[in-house]
N, C-alpha and C positions, 0 to 999 in steps of 0.2 A: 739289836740287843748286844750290843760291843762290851758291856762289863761284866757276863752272867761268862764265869769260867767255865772249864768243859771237862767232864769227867778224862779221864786217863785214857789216852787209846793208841792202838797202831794207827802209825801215822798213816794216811792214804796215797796212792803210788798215781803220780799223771807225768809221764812221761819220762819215767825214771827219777823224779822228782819228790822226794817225804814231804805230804802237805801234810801237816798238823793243823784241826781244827779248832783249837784252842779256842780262840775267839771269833769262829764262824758257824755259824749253827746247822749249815750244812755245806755240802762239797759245792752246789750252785749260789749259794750266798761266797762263798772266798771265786769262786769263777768270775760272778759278777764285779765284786770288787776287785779284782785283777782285772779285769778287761773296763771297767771305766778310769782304773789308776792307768792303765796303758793310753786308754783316749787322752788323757790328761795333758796336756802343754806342757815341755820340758822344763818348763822352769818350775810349773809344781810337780813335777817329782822332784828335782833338786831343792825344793825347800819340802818338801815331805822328809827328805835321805838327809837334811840339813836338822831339820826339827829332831828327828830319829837319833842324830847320832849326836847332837847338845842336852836330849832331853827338853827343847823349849829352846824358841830364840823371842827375842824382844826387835819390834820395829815398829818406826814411827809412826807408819799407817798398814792397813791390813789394804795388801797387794791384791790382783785378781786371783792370783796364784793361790793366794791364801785361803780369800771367800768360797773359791771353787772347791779348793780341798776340804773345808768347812763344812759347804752345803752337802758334801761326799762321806763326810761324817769321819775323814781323817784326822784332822784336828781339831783343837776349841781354840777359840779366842777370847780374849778379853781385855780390856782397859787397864791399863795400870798408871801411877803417875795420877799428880794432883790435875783433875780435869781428863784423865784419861785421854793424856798425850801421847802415850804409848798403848799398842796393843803386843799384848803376850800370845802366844804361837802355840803350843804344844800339842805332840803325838798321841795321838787316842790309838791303844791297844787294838783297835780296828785298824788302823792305817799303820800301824809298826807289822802289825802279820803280813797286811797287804804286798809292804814293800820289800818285807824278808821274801815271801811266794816270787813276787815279780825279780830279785835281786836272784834268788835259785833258779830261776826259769832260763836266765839268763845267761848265769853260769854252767847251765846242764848244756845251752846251745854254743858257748864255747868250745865244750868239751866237744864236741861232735862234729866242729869243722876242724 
């Protein structure tokens, strides 16, 4: 349920970390999707961090990268172009908190070595 926004709240503390549950409906719903965005193949997180930061990219054909982050409910896709020659890309509010959580996670183990 990635569209149902979330009332106003302190934000929750993992690891020195402000998780905002904005669009997760609980602390083990954003855990889960942080840790299958983690299992995820580099190259779909670099087109999640990709999609994220165009709002939307356009390509010829939907990558595996794509499908997987799709079926994860990080992005939609769809046909564009006569004959849906192109497939559109774009960040679901699910997978933009996703990769903000996982981008802080990371930044916090920076800070600590």
């Amino acid at each position: 349920t990635w569209w149902r926004e979330k009332p106003a709240q302190q934000p929750a503390m993992e690891s020195g970390v402000a998780v905002s549950l904005m669009w997760f409906d609980s602390e083990e719903d954003r855990a889960e999707a942080v840790s299958e965005l983690k299992q995820m193949h580099p190259s779909a997180r670099r087109l999640l961090a990709e999609t994220v930061g165009a709002s939307g990219v356009t390509r010829k054909k939907a990558s595996d990268a794509a499908l997987a982050l799709e079926k994860a409910g990080f992005v939609r896709m769809w046909g564009v172009g006569f004959g849906d020659e192109e497939v559109r890309i774009v960040p679901t509010l699910w997978g933009e908190e996703a990769l903000e959580v996982l981008d802080d996670e990371k930044d916090e183990a920076g800070k600590r070595v």
